[in-house]
Structures are given as C-alpha cells and as structure tokens.
C-alpha positions as CSV (number, residue, x, y, z in Angstrom):
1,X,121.9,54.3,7.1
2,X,122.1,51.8,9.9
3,X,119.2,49.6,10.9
4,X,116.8,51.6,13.3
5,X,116.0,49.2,16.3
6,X,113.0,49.3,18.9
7,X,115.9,50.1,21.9
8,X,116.4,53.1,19.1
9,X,113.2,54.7,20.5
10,X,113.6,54.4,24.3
11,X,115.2,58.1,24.6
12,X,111.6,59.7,22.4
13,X,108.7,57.7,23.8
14,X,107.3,57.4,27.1
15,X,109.2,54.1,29.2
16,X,105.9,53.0,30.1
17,X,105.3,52.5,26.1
18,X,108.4,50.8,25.5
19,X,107.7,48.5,28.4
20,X,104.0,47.7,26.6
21,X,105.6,47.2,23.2
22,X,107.6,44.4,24.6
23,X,105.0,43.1,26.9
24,X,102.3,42.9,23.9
25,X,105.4,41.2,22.1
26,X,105.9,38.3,24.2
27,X,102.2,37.0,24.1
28,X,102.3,36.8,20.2
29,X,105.6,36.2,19.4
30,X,105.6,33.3,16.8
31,X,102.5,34.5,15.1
32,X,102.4,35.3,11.5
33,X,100.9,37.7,9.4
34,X,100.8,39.0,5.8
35,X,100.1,43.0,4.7
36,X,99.2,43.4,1.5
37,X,98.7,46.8,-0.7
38,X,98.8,48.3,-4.5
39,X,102.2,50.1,-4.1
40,X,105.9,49.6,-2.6
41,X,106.5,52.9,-2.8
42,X,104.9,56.5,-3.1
43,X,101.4,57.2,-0.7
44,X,101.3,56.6,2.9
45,X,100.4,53.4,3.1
46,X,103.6,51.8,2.1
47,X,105.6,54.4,4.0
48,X,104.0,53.2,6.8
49,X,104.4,49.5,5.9
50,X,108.6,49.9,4.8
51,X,108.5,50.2,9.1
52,X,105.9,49.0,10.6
53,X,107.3,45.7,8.8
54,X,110.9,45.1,10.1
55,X,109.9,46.4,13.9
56,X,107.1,43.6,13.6
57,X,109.8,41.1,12.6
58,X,112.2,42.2,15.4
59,X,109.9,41.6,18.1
60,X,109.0,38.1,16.7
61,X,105.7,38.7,14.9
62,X,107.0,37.8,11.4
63,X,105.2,39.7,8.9
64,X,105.5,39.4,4.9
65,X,104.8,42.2,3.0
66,X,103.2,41.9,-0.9
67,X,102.6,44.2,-3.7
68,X,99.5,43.1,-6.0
69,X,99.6,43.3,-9.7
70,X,97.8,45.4,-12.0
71,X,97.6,47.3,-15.4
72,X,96.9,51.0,-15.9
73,X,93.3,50.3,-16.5
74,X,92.4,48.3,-13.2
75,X,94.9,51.2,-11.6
76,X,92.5,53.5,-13.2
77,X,89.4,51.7,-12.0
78,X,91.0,51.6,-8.1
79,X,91.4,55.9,-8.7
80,X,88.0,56.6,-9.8
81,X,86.9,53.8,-6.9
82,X,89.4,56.0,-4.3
83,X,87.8,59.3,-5.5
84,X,84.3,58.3,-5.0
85,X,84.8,56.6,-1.8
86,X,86.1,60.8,-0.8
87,X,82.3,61.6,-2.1
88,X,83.3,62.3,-5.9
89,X,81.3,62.0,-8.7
90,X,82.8,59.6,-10.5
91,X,81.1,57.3,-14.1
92,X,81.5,53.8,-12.8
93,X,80.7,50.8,-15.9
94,X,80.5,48.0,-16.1
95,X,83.5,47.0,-18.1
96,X,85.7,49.1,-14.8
97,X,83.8,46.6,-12.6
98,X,84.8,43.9,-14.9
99,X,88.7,44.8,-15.1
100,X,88.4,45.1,-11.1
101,X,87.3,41.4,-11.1
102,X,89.9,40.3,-13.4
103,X,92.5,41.6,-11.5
104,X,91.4,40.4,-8.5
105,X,91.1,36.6,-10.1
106,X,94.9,37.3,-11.7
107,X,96.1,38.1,-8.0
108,X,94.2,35.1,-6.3
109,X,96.5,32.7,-8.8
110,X,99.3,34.1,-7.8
111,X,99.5,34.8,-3.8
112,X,99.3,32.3,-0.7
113,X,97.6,32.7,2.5
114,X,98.9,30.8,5.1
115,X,99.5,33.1,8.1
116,X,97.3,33.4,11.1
117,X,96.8,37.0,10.3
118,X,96.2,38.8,6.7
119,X,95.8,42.8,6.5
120,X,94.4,44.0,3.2
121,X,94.7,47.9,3.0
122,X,92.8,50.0,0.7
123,X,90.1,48.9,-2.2
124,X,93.0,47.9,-4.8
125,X,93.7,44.4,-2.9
126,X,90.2,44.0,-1.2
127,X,89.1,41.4,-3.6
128,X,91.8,39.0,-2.3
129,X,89.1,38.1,0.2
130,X,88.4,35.5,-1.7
131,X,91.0,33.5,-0.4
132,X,89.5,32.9,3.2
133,X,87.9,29.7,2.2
134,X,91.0,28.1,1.9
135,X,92.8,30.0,4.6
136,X,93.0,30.0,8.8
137,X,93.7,33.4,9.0
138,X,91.7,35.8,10.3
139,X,91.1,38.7,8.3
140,X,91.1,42.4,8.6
141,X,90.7,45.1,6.1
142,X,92.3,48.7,6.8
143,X,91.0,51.3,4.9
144,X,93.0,54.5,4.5
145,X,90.5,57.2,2.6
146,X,88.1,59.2,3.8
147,X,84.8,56.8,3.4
148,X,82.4,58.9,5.6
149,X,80.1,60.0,2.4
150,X,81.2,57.4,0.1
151,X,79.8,56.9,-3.4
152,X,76.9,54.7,-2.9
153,X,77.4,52.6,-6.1
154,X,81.4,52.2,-5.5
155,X,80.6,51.5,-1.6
156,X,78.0,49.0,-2.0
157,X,79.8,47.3,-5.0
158,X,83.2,47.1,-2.6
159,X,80.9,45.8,0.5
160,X,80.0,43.3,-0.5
161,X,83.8,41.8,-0.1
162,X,84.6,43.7,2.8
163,X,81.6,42.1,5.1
164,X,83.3,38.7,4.3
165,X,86.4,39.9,6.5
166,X,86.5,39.3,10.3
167,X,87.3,42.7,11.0
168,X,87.7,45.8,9.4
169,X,90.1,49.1,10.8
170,X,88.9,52.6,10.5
171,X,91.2,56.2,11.1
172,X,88.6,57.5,13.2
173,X,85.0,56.6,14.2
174,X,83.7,58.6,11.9
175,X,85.1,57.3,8.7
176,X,83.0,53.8,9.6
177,X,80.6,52.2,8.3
178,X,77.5,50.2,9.1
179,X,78.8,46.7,9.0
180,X,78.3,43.7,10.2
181,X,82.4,43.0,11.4
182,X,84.1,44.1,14.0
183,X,85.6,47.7,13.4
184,X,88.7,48.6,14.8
185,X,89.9,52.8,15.1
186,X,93.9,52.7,14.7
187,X,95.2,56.0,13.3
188,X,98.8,55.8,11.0
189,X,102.1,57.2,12.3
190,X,105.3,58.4,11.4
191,X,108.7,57.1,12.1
192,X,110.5,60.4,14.4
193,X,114.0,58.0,13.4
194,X,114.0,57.6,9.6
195,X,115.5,59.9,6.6
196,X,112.3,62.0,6.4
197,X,112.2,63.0,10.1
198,X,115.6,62.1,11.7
199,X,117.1,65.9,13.1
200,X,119.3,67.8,10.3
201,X,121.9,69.9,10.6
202,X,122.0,73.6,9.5
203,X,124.1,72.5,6.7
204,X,122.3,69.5,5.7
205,X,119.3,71.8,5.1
206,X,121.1,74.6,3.4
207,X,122.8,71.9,0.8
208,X,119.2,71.2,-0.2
209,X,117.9,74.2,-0.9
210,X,121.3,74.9,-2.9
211,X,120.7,71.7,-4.9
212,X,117.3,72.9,-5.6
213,X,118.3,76.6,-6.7
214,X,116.0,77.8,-3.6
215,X,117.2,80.5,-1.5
216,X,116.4,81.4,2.2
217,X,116.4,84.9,1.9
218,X,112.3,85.2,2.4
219,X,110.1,83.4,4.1
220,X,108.9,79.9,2.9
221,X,105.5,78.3,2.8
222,X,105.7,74.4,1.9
223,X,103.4,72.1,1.0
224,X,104.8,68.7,0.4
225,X,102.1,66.0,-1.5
226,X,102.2,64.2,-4.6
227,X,100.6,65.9,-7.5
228,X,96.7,64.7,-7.0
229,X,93.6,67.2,-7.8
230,X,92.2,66.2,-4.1
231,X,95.5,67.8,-2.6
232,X,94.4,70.6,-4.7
233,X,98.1,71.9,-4.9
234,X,96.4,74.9,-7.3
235,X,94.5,75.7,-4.5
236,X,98.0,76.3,-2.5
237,X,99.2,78.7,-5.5
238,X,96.0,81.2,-5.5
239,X,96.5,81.2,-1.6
240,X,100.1,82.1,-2.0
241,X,99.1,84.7,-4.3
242,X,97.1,86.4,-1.9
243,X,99.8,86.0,1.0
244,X,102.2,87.7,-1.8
245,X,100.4,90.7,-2.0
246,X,101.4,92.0,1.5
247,X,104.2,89.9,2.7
248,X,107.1,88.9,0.1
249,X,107.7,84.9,0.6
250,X,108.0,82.0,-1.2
251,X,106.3,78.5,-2.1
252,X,107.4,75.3,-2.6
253,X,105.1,72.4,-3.8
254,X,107.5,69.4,-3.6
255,X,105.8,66.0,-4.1
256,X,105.6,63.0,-6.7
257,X,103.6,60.1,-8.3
258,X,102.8,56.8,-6.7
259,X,102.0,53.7,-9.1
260,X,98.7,53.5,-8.5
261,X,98.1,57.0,-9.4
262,X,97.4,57.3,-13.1
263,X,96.3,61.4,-12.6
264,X,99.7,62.6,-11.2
265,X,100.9,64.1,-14.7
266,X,98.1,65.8,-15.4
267,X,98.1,67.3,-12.2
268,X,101.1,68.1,-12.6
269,X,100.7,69.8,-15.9
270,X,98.1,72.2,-14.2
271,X,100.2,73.3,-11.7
272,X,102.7,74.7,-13.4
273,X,100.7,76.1,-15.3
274,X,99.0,78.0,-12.3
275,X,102.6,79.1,-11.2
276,X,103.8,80.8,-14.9
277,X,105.7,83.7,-13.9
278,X,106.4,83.6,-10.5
279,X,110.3,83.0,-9.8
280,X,109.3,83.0,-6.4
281,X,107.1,79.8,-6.6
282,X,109.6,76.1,-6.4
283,X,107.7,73.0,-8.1
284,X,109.8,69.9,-7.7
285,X,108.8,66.6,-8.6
286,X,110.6,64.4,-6.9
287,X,111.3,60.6,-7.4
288,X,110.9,58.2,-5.2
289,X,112.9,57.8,-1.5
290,X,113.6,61.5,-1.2
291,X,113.1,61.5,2.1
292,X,116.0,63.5,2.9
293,X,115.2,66.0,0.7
294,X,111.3,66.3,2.0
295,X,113.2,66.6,5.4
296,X,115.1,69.5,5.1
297,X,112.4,71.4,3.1
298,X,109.8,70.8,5.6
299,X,112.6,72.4,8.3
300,X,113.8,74.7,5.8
301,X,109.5,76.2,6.0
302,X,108.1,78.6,8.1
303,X,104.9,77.4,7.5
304,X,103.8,73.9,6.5
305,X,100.8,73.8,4.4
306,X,98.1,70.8,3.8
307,X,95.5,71.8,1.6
308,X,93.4,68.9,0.9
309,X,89.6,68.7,-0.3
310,X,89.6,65.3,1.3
311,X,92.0,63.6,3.3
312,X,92.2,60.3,5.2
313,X,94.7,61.2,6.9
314,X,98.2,63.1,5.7
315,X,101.3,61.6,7.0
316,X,103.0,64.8,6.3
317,X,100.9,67.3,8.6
318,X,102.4,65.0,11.4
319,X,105.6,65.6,10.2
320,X,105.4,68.7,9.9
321,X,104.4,69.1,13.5
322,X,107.3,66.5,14.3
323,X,109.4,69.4,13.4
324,X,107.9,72.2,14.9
325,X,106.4,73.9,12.2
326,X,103.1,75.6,12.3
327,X,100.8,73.7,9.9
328,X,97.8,75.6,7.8
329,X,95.4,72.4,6.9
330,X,92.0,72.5,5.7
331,X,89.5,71.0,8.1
332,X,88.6,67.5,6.5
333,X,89.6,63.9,7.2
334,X,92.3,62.9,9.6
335,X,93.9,66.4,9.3
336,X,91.6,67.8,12.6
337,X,93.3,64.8,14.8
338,X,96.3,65.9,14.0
339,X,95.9,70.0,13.8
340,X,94.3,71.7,17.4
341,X,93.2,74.9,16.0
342,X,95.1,78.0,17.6
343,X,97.1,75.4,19.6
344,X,99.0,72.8,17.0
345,X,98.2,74.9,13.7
346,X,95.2,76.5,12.4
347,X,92.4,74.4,10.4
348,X,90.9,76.5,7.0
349,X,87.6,75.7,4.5
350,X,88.8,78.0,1.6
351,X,91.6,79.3,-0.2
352,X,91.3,83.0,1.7
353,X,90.9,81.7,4.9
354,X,94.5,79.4,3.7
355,X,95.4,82.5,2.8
356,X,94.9,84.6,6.1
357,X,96.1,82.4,8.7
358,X,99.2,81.9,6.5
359,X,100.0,85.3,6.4
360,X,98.8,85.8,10.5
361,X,101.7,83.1,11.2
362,X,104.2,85.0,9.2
363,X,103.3,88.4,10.8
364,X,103.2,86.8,14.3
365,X,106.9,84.7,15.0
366,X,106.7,84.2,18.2
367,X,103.0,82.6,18.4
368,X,104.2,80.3,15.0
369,X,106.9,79.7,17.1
370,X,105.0,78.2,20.3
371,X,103.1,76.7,17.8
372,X,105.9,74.4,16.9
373,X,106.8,73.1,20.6
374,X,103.0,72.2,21.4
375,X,102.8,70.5,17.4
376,X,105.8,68.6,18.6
377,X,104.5,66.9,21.9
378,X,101.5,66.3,20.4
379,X,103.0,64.2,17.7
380,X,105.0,62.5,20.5
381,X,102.1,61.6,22.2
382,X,99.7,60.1,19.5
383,X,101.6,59.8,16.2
384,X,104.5,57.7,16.2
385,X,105.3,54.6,14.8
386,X,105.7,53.2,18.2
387,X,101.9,53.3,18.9
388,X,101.0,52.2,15.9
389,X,103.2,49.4,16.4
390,X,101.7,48.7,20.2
391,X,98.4,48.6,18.2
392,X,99.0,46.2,15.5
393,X,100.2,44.1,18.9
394,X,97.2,44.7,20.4
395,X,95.0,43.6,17.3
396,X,96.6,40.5,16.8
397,X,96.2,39.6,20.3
398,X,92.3,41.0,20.0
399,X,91.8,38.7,17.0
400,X,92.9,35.5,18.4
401,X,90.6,36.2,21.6
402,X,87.1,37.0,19.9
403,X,84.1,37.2,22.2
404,X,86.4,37.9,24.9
405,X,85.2,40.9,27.1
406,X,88.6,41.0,29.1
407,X,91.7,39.4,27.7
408,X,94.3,38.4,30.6
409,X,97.8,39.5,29.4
C-alpha cells in the first residue's frame, strides 16, 4: 500500500482544517518529541500511534516512537492495574507493586530522553517519569481507560508518578482527576485512509467472507474486539440468542490478543464455549494487521455491535460509524461521544435492551439506514486522525507557552 500523505486528506476533511494543520505545523516545526507505550501492535493505542507517527514526521515535528519491555508477570500486574483503574475489584500485593517497580528501573537503563516533548500513554510506561530530572522535556501523560471510579489503592499508588508530569491528557472531562497538572481533553481518532477503513469493493468484501466460510445469505451482527472479559463478548452471544429467536441472523465476534493482555486466551476459551452449537455464530481470532479483513466484515454487518462493561473509548464504534453502519453500544466510557442515541446508533445497559434495539434495527431498514449517513458525518466531524493530529499541534505549541492566557500564532 502506498504512503498515505496529509494532501491525501484534503478531498474528506473540511479546507479550513487542512489549512490549520499546516498553520499549527509551521510554528513547531523542528520540535521533537518521543511517545512511548506497552505494545506495537494490538489495542488502540498503537493503532493510533502507527499514524499519528509518520503525519507528525511529515509536517516536521519528528517524533520517535518506543515500546517498553516487560515479562508476563509485570504484564500481568499493568492488567489487574487497567482493570481496577475501570472500577474492578482487583487483589493488589505487594510483590505486583514490586515487579511494577522493577520494570520500571529495567526500562529507565535502557531508554533516553532528549526531546523537547515526551508522551507516556497508559499505566504500563508511567513510571518512566523518573527520567525528568535529567531531561528538558516537558512531560505529559495520556491516559486511555476509563479512570472515573478508579480503584483507590491502584490510583493512589499510580499518582503519585503522574503528579510529577507537567501535564496530563484525559478522553473526556469526566474521566479526570483531581490533580495538581495541567489536564488536557483530546479524544483518539481513526485513520478514514488506511486498510481498516479505506472504501472496499463488493468483491473485496465478498472474498472475505468466502475466506472465512461466512455467508451473506442472513443478516449479520458484528462485534469486532479482542477477546477481553470487559468487552464481555459472552454478553454479545446471549444477546444474539435472544435476537435469534424472532429474526434468523448471524454473529460474528472477530478480534485478537495484544501483548500486554495476558487474559485474551481465556477469554477466548469462554467464548466458544458460549457459542457450542450454533453454526450460525463466526468466532475468528485473528492475528495481528488484519485490517483488511476487520474492514470488509464491519461493511459486510448490518449492525455493528460494542458491548463493553467499561470502555475508554473504542476505536471500532467510530469505525463502524465511518462506514455507515448502525452501532448498538452500551452506555459507558467514550462510547456515548461517539453514539447519539436514535440519531448515530442506539446506547444499551443490558444484554435485552442489546438485544431489542438489535433486533428494532433489523426489522426497521430504512431508519438503520439513515442511521448510517448521520454515523458517518459525525465521524467526519470529530473522529479523524486529522484532528487528532491538529491537536497534538496544538499541545506542543500549548506546552512551550505555559502561563500564557492567549498564545499569538
């Protein structure tokens, strides 16, 4: 696939957002920044980082991505620290806090700070704070989970680095935190150009279905997540279950593992157990960089589903709605920014209510269908990579002005 360019986007966005991009782009050109997370691929983040990263370097702001190290056991002390940050109960020791520590000590020896600007994302990496004492950068931590009823242990324990950051960045003011740094609300974004949301033909979507052994004689329902108990894919299957009852369709729970998920097997394990017997119900576990293949089943759908018990935000309800497909989410986390009730989807709290408005969308074509062409402009206006692009601009420029009410561009 060719290299996407910024002048790639001028026919989607607005001209008057191209025209910031660039403007923003000339006042910090030359500046340099480092983004650091816990994964290259699989999760959200480093979808949104593989490019975020190489539009950041084209307009000048040159930008080095890292990965941090880590065994299974400090992954699986950073997934019981993600789950209780979402409000889980989760047994925190000592000896998890210790292997946190140790981690973040191994990382230190091996990483350099020496850009003007260093973004930490998520609580795998937020130790690396460490560092500042030796750095000039200013730095910001983003968090990407749903910390508005945090843990109190896990939060308090994870504070106590992130208060030694110059800023931190939020999905939504209500996600913050009482701190004492700057808090910045920037919302993630998809990319409308890459394998996972570029247009498909008919064909291109029918040869994947083939290759999966699906067929498009029935309606499908789609939810597309990796394997993880807070996606609550078995949640999906009793809901289908009830749909099936009156309306003969089909589901399809396509998703995968990340590294830094040590829980995706098991969940995995569950779920086909949950869907014995049903011909009718598709689980593939994909590998990594399927985009293609999560394209064409999300346009293949009639109805996207996004069943989360917590959610920071969900990349794929927005590119869902990118492609004009109804989306059934439950109402937690980033999901109600990106789903208007009646007008962009419908937002559920339980497996029947999943359930009815699934089944409301597949008895009602034309109103799933309207559905679809407001889903799509709304994406256009607030999801895209471009303004999350513009952003990051805008916060580099913010950071190098502080205690500036008004800054003169």
């Amino acid at each position: 696939m060719a290299k996407i360019r910024l002048e790639d986007y001028k026919p989607i966005i607005r001209t008057q957002n191209f025209d910031e991009i660039q403007l923003l782009a000339e006042k910090v050109s030359g500046r340099q920044m480092k983004m650091v997370n816990s994964t290259a691929a699989g999760g959200g983040v480093a979808e949104i980082l593989n490019r975020l990263v190489p539009l950041m370097n084209e307009l000048g702001v040159h930008v080095r991505w890292e990965v941090i190290k880590g065994s299974g056991a400090f992954f699986g002390v950073t997934k019981a620290f993600h789950n209780a940050i979402h409000g889980q109960k989760v047994e925190i020791t000592q000896q998890m806090l210790d292997i946190f520590k140790e981690t973040q000590e191994a990382n230190l020896a091996d990483m350099k700070f020496d850009q003007d600007v260093v973004v930490i994302h998520d609580p795998q990496p937020v130790g690396l704070i460490e560092a500042k004492e030796k750095s000039h950068a200013k730095w910001v931590w983003r968090c990407h989970i749903d910390s508005s009823h945090p843990d109190e242990r896990v939060w308090n324990f994870l504070k106590d680095y992130i208060v030694k950051y110059d800023a931190s960045m939020f999905h939504t003011p209500w996600f913050a935190k009482q701190l004492p740094i700057p808090q910045y609300f920037i919302y993630p974004a998809i990319d409308p150009l890459s394998e996972k949301n570029r247009e498909l033909t008919r064909s291109e979507i029918e040869a994947v279905l083939k290759k999966h052994k699906i067929t498009n004689d029935k309606p499908i329902i789609t939810q597309i997540s990796r394997f993880d108990y807070l996606k609550d894919p078995v949640g999906v299957i009793a809901a289908y279950k009830i749909v099936k009852k009156s309306i003969d369709c089909q589901l399809i729970l396509a998703g995968g593992a990340a590294s830094d998920d040590p829980e995706g097997a098991q969940v995995l394990a569950e779920v086909l157990k949950a869907s014995e017997g049903d011909k009718d119900i598709h689980i593939l576990n994909l590998p990594p960089f399927s985009d293609f293949d999560i394209n064409a089943l999300q346009r293949a759908s009639v109805v996207v589903v996004q069943k989360s018990l917590r959610e920071g935000f969900g990349l794929t309800v927005s590119e869902a709605l990118w492609k004009a497909k109804p989306v059934v989410a439950s109402a937690v986390g980033g999901i109600t920014l990106q789903v208007i009730h009646n007008v962009t989807g419908m937002l559920v709290h339980s497996v029947e209510g999943c359930a009815y408005q699934i089944r409301y969308l597949l008895n009602n074509p034309k109103i799933a269908k309207q559905m679809g062409i407001y889903a799509r402009e709304h994406v256009r206006e607030k999801f895209l990579m471009t303004r999350l692009l513009r952003n990051y601009l805008l916060l580099i420029l913010t950071l190098h002005h502080p205690k500036e009410d008004v800054i003169q561009i």
